[in-house]
C-alpha positions as CSV (number, residue, x, y, z in Angstrom):
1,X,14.2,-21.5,16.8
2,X,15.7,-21.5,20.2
3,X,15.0,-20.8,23.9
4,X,16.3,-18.1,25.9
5,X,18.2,-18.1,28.3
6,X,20.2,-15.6,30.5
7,X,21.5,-12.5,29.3
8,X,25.0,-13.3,29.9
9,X,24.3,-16.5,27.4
10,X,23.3,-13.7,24.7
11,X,26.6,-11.7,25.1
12,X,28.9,-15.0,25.0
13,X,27.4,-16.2,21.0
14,X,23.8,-17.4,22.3
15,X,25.5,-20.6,24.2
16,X,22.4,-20.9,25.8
17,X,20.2,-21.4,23.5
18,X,18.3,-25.0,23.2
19,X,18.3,-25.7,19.1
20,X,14.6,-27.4,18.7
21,X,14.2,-31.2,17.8
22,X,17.9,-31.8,17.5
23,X,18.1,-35.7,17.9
24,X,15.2,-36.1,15.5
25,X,17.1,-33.2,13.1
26,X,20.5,-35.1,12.9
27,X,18.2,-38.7,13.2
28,X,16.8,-37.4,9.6
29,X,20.4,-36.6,8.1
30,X,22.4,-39.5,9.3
31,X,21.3,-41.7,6.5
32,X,23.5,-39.6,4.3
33,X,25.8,-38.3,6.5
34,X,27.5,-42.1,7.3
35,X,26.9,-43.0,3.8
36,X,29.2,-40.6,2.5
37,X,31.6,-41.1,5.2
38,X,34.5,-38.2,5.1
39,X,33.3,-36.8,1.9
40,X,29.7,-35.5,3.8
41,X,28.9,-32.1,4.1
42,X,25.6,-30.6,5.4
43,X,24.6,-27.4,4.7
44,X,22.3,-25.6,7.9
45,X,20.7,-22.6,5.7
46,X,19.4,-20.8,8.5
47,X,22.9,-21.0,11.1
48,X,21.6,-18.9,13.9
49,X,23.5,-19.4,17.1
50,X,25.0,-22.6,15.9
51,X,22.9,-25.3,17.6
52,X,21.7,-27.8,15.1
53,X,25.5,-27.3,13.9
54,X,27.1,-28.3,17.1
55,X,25.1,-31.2,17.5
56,X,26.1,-32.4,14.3
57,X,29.4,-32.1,14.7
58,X,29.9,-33.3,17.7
59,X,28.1,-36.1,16.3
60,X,29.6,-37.3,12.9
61,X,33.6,-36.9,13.7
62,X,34.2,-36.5,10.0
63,X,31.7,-34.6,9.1
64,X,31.7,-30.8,7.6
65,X,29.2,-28.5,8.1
66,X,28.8,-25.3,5.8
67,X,26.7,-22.3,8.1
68,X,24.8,-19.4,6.0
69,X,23.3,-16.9,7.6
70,X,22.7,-12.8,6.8
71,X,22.7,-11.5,10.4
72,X,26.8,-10.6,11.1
73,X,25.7,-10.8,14.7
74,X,24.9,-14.3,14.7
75,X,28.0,-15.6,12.0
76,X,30.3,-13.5,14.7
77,X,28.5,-15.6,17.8
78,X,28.7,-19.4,16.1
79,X,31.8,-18.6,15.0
80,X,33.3,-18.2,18.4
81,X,30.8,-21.1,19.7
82,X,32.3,-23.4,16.5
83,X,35.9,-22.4,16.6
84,X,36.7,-25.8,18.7
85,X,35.7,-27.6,15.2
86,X,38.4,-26.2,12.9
87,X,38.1,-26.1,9.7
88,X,35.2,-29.0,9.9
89,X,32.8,-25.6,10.4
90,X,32.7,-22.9,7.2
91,X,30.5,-20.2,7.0
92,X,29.0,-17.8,4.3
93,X,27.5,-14.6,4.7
94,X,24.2,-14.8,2.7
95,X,20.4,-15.3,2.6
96,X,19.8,-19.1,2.7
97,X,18.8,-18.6,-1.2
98,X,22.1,-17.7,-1.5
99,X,23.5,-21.2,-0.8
100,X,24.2,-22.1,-4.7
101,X,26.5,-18.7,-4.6
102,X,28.2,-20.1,-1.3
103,X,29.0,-23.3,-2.8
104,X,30.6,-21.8,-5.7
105,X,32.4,-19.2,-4.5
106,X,33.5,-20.3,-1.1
107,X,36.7,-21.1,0.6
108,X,38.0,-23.9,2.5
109,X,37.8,-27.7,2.8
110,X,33.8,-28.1,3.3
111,X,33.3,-26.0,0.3
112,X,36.1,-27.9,-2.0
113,X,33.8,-31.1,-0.8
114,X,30.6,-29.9,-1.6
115,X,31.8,-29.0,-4.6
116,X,33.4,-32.5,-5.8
117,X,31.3,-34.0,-4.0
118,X,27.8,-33.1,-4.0
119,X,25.7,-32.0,-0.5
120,X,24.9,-35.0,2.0
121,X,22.3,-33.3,4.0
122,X,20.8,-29.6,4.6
123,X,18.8,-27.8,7.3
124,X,16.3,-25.0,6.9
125,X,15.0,-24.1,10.2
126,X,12.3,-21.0,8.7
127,X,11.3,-17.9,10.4
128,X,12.9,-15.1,12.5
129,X,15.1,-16.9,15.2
130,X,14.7,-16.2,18.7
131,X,18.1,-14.7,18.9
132,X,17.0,-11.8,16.9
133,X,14.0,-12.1,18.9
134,X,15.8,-11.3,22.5
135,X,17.7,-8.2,20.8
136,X,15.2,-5.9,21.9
137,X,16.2,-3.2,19.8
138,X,15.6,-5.2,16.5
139,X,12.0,-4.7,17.0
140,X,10.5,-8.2,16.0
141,X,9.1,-8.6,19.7
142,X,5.6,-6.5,19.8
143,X,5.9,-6.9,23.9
144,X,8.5,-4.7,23.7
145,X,9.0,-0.9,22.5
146,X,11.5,-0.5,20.3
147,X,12.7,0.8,16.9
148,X,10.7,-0.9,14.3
149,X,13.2,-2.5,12.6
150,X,12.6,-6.2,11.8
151,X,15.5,-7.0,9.5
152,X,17.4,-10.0,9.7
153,X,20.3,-8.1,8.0
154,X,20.4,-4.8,10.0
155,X,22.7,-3.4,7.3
156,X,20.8,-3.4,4.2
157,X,17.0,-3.1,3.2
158,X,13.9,-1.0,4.4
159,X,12.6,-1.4,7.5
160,X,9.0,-2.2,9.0
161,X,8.8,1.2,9.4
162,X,9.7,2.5,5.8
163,X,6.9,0.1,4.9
164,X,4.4,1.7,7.5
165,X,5.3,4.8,6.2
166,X,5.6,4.5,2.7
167,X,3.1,1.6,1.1
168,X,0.2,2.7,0.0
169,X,-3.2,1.2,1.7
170,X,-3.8,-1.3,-0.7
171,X,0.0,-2.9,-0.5
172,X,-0.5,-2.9,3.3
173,X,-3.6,-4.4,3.8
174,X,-1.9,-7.2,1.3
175,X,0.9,-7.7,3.3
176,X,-1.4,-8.1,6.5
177,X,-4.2,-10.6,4.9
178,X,-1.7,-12.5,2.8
179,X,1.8,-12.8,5.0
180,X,-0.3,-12.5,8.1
181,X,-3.7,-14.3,8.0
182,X,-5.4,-11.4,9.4
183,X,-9.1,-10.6,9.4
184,X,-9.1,-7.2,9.8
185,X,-6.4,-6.0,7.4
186,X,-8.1,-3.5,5.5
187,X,-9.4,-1.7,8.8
188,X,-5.7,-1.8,10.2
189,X,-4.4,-0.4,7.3
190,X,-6.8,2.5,7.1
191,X,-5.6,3.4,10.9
192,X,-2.0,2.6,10.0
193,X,-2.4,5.4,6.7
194,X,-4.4,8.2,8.9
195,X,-2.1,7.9,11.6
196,X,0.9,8.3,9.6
197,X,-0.2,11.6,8.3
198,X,0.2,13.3,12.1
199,X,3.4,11.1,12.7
200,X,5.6,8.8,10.9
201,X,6.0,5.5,12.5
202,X,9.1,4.7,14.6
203,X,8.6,2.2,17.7
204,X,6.5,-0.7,18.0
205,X,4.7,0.3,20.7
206,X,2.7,2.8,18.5
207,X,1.9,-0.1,16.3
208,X,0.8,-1.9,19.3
209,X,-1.6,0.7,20.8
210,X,-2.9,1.4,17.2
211,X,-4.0,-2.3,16.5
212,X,-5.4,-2.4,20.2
213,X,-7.7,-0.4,19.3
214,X,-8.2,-1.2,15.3
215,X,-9.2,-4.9,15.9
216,X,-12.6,-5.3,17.7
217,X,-12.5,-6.1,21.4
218,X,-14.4,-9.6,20.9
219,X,-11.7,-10.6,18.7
220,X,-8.8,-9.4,20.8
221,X,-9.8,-11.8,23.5
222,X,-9.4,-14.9,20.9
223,X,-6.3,-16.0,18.7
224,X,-3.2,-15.0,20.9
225,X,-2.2,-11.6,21.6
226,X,-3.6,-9.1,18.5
227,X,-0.5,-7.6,17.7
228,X,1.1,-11.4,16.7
229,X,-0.4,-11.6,13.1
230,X,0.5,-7.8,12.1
231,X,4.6,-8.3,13.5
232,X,4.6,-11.3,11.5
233,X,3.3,-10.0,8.1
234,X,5.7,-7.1,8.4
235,X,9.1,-9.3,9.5
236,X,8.0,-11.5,6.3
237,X,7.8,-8.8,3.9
238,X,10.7,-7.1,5.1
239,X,12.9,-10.2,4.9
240,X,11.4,-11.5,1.6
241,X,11.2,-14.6,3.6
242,X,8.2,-16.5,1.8
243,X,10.4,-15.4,-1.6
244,X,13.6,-17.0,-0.1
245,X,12.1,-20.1,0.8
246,X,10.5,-20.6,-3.0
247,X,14.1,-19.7,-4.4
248,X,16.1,-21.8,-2.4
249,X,14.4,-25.3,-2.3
250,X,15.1,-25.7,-6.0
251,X,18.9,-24.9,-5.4
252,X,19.1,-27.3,-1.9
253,X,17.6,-30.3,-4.3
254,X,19.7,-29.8,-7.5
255,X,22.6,-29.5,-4.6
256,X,22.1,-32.7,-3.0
257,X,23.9,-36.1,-3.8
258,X,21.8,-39.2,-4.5
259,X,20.9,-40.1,-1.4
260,X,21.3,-36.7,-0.1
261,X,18.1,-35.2,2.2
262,X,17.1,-32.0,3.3
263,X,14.9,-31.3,6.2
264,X,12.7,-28.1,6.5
265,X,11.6,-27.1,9.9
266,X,8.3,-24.4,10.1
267,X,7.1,-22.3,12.0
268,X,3.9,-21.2,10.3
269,X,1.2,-22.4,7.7
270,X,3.0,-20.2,5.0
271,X,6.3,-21.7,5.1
272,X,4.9,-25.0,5.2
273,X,2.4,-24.6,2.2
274,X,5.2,-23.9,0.2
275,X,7.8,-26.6,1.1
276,X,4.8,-29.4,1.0
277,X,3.4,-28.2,-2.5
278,X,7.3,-28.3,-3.7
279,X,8.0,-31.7,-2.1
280,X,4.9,-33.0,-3.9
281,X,5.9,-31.7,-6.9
282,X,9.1,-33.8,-6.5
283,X,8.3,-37.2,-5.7
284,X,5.7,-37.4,-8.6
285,X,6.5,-39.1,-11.8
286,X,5.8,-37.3,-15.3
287,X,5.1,-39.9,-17.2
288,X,1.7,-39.0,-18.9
289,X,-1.0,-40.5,-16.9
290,X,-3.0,-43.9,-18.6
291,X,0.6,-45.5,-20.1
292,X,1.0,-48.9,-18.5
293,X,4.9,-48.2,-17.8
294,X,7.3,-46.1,-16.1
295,X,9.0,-44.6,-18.9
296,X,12.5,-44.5,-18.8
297,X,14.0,-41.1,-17.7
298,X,10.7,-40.1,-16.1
299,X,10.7,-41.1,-12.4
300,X,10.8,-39.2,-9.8
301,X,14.3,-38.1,-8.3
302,X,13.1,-37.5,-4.9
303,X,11.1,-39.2,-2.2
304,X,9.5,-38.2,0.8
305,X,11.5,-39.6,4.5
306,X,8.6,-37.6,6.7
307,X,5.0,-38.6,6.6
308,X,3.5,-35.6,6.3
309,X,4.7,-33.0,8.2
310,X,6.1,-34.3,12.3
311,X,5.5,-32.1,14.8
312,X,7.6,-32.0,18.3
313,X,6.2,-34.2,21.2
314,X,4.8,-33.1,24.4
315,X,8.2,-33.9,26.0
316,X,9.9,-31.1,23.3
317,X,7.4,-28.9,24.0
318,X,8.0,-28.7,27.9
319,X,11.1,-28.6,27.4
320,X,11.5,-26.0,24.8
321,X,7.9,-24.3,24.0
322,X,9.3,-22.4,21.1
323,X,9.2,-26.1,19.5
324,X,5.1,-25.9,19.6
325,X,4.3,-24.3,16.1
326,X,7.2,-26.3,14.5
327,X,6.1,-28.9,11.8
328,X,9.2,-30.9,10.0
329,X,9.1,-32.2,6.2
330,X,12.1,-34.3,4.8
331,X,13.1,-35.5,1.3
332,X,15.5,-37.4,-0.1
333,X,17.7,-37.3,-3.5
334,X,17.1,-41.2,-4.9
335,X,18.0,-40.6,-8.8
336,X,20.5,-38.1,-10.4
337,X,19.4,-35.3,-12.8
């Protein structure tokens, strides 16, 4: 998650943009990182514009970093903004559950490490960046009319409107309750199916008027603007995002080195109920409960490095308000499989 800046910035690989909590990011990893020396590679699941990775690397001098991302847009912009890095930088086009494919199959010194070595540190910064957020035609911002697209990948998958147009009520007003917390799902969903039958769904402004007028006027003056929880539940399900998240954090942990960590940053209660009941999951011991001993083989390979989940200080916040909604969870690799 980033800031925006000018549109110039945009056109030249998202330069501008401010990567959120980056000291306390590569703070987290550097354990690891100078532990294994030349032999470290991080993996930053969600690349983006390149940020997080450019701090690192600027950081560690031997350090590799391997970038995933689906968006060609964004591997095209912090490719340019990495090139001064050589070969230090890889990248892989994929879905950050992807990453166990890019570490087999990919090319290049980071990718020879990781594999010989074992991962030293990965990022997942969740959610829809605000990259894709400034591209106004991608149709993630509801304060903007535009093709109601939403996919992270422009080049494969249906779009939010294929799902406007297509689910049936009952799949909707799931999608809206369960992806996007919202109270009046059913009702939007029976406005979303009657108005569909005079017009299919194309631009989010539609959307926006419709859910203006769906949700009660009492609760449009509470809870941010009333089109936020809908544009949310729709960018999840078309991205499979909550499914990604589930899929990849067993693949990042059975990736890591001893000693490894990986650091999750979200941006929403549902991204951080799942990566909290995983991490919990983790650091337990299975050794049935009442023995008086540890038994051997049955301790817990991770550990927790966050106390809960951190959240961005006042300072961050001025600075970059996109941090606000952020809350960061870390674990580390102590014992091998």
């Amino acid at each position: 998650m980033t800031d925006t800046e000018s549109s110039g910035a945009r056109r030249s690989g998202e330069h501008g943009h401010v990567p959120v909590l980056l000291n306390r990011v590569i703070d987290l990893l550097e354990p690891a990182i100078e532990m294994m020396g030349p032999n470290a590679v991080v993996i930053d699941a969600t690349l983006g514009a390149g940020g997080h990775t450019e701090g690192m690397l600027k950081r560690f001098p031997d350090l590799h970093v391997i970038g995933l991302d689906r968006d060609p847009a964004a591997l095209e912009g912090a490719r340019e903004r990495l090139a001064p890095f050589g070969d230090r930088f890889a990248f892989y086009r994929t879905r950050f559950d992807g990453l166990d494919e890019a570490i087999e199959q990919g090319e290049g010194p980071a990718f020879e490490i990781a594999r010989s070595h074992g991962i030293a540190g990965a990022l997942f910064d969740l959610g829809v960046s605000s990259m894709q957020l400034d591209q106004v035609d991608r149709g993630f911002a509801y304060r903007v009319d535009a093709p109601l697209d939403m996919r992270m990948d422009s080049t494969e998958g249906p779009t939010a409107a294929d799902i406007l147009n297509t689910y049936s009520h009952g799949d909707i007003a799931r999608i809206l309750s369960v992806y996007g917390e919202e109270r009046f799902a059913g009702k939007i969903a029976s406005a979303i199916v009657r108005e569909r039958d005079s017009a299919p769904f194309e631009n989010s402004g539609r959307l926006v008027e419709l859910l203006y007028s769906a949700i009660p006027a009492a609760s449009r003056r509470t809870g941010g603007h009333p089109a936020k929880r809908t544009f949310q539940a729709l960018r999840v399900e078309v991205n499979r995002e909550l499914e990604s998240i589930e899929n990849a954090l067993p693949k990042i942990c059975a990736a890591l080195a001893v000693d490894g960590r990986a650091v999750f940053m979200s941006y929403q209660s549902l991204e951080d109920r799942i990566v909290k009941k995983d991490f919990a999951e983790r650091v337990k011991s299975t050794t049935p409960p009442g023995l008086p001993l540890e038994l051997p083989g049955h301790e817990p390979k991770f550990t927790l490095i966050t106390r809960g989940a951190e959240k961005a200080s006042s300072a961050e916040i001025d600075e970059n308000p996109r941090a606000a909604p952020v809350r960061v969870r870390a674990i580390k690799r102590i014992r091998p499989d």
